[in-house]
N, C-alpha and C positions, 0 to 999 in steps of 0.2 A: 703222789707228785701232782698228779690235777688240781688236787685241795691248793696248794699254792699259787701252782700258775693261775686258779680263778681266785684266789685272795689278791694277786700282785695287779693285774688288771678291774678287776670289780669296783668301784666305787663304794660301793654300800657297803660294803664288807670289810672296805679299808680302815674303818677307825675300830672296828671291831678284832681285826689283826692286829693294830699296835695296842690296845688294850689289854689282850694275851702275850704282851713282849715278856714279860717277867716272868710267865711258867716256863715251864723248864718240856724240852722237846727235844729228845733226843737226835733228831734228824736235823732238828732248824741250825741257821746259820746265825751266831749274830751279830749281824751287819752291823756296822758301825763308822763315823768318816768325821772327819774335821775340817773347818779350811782352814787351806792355806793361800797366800799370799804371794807373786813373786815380782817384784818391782825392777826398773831398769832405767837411767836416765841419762840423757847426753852432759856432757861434761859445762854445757853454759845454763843447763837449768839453775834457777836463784829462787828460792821460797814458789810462789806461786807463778812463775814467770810462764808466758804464753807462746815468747819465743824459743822454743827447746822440742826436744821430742823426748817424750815418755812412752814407756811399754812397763804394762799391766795384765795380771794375770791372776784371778780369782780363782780356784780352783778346789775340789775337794780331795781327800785322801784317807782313803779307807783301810780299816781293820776288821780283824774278826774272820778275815777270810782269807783262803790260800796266799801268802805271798806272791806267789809266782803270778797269781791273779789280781791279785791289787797293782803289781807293776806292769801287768799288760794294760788295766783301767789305765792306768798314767802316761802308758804306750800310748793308747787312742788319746788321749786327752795332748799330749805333745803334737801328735801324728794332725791333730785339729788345728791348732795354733800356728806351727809352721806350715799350712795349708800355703803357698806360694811366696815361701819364702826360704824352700831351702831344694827346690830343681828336683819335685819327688823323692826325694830321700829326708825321711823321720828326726826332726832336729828335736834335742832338749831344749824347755823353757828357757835356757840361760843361750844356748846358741842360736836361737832364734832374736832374743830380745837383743844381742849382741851384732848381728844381721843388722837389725831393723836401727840400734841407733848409729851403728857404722853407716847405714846409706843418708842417713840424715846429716851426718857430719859430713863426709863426702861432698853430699849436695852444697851446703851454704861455702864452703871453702873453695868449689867452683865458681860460686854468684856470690857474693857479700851481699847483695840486695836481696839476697830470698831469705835472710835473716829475722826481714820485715814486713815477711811477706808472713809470717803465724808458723807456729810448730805443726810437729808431726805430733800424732798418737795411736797410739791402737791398747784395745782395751777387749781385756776377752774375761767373762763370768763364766764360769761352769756350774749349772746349780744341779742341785738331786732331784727329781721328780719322785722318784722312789728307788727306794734301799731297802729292799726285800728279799728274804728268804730263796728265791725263784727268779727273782729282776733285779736288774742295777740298770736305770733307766737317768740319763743325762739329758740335760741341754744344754751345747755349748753359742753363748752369745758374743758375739766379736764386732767390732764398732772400730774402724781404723782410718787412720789419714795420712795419707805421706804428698800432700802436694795433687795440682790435678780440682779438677772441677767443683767437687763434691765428696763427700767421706762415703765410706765400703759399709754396709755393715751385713751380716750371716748368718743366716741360726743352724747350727747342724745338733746331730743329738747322736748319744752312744749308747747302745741297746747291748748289755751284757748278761750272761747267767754267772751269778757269783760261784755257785757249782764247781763247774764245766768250763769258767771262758770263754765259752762260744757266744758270738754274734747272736741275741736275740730277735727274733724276727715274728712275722706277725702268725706265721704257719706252728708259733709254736706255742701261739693260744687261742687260732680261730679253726675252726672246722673248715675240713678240702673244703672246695666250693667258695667261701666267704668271697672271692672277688669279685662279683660279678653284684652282689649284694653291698659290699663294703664303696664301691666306685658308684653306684647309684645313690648312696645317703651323699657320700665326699662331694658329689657335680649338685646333688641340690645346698647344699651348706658353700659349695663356695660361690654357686650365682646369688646366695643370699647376701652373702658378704661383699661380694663384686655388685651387688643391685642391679643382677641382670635377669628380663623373663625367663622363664622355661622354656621357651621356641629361640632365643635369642643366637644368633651366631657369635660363636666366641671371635672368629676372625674378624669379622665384622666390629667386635669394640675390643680390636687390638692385643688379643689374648691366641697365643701361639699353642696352639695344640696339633698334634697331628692328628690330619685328615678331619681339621676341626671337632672331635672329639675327645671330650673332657678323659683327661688321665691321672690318677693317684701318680705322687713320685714315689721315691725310694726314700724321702728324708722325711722320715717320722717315727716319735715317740712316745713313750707311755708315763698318761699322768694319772692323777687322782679321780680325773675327770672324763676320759677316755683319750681315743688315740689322736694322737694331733701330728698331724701333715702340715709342713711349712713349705710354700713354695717362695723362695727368696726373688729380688729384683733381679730382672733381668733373664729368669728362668723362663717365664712365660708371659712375659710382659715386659714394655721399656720402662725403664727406673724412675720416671716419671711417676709410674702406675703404681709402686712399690711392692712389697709382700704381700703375700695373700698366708692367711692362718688357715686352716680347718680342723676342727678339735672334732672328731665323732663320738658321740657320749656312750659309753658301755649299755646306758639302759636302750639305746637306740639298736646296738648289735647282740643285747644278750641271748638270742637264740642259735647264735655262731659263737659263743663261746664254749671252750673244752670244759 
């Protein structure tokens, strides 16, 4: 079982796992996903028309693996998209998108002039980072507008074991300890990216951390490339500031790897 979890994380090793897809392994899984599509429009959208609201939704859908476990992936991946838009409770793709053009219909038939005022949208990608034996690692990207200053946009990510179901997490490929390690590379990679010194006070150029103290979040996943921490607007910064990425490269943590 290690042999995978350091195949699913490793970079180096990753084109050399999809190399051996086609031996035959009695344990492996084989992953497998297709997209799909789910589209939604208000009833005045015309060809290319600006004035309408649209809901879009890219998504993947996998086989090869438990049912039961592929429709919990599509759990999380709905459970993403109705993210504020169905009062904490789990809407489908199709009740959701139904939501979003009903508030938009609503809206212009109180105002006839917000008609001309531009459409709504919202647009969500879910792409694969990897579909592995040991990982099913997502990013879900969401880009929306309903009226209001400025458009929303979010990156969260879905960390599964195609296995087991369970919520992958980072304790389940770095050795106890890593934290203290893994938060020391994260604050120097994102003063890099923020173009801030090493002495520099985060509060001081507008960066919310408690007790001024740089902090990894919860919202990060695994790629080709290592682990990536996205702190979206607003988190730790005014939306002015925008998102901040941090990708930690596996070759930077390989001595904390299982």
């Amino acid at each position: 079982m290690k042999q995978y979890l350091f195949v699913a994380v490793m970079a180096t090793f990753f084109l050399y796992a999809c190399s051996r897809k086609e031996e035959k392994h009695e344990h492996a899984l084989p992953v497998a996903y297709h997209i799909k599509n789910f589209a939604k429009y208000s009833s005045n959208c015309q060809g290319d028309s600006l004035q309408c609201a649209s809901f879009e939704v890219s998504y993947p859908e996998f086989s090869g693996i438990d049912t039961a476990i592929s429709l919990m992936i599509k759990f999380k991946i709905d459970s993403a998209v109705s993210a504020g838009y169905s009062e904490g409770l789990v809407q489908t793709l199709e009740q959701t998108g139904n939501i979003f053009i009903e508030e938009y219909e609503n809206f212009i038939q109180a105002d006839s002039e917000a008609i001309g005022m531009g459409g709504w949208y919202h647009t969500t990608d879910v792409t694969v980072n990897i579909a592995g034996d040991s990982l099913v690692s997502l990013t879900v990207n969401t880009d929306d507008y309903s009226g209001g200053a400025h458009p929303n946009a979010a990156v969260t990510f879905i960390n599964i074991n195609p296995r087991t179901g369970k919520t992958a997490t980072l304790s389940d490929f770095l050795k106890p300890g890593y934290q203290a390690a893994l938060t020391k590379l994260g604050e120097a990679i994102f003063r890099r990216e923020r173009e801030l010194a090493d002495t520099a006070s985060f509060k001081n150029n507008f960066f919310d951390f408690p007790d001024d103290k740089f902090k990894l979040n919860q919202n990060y996943g695994f790629t080709k490339e290592g682990i990536q921490f996205f702190y979206n607007s607003y988190e730790v910064a005014p939306y002015a500031a925008g998102p901040t990425d941090v990708v930690i490269p596996y070759s930077e943590i390989k001595d904390w790897l299982k």
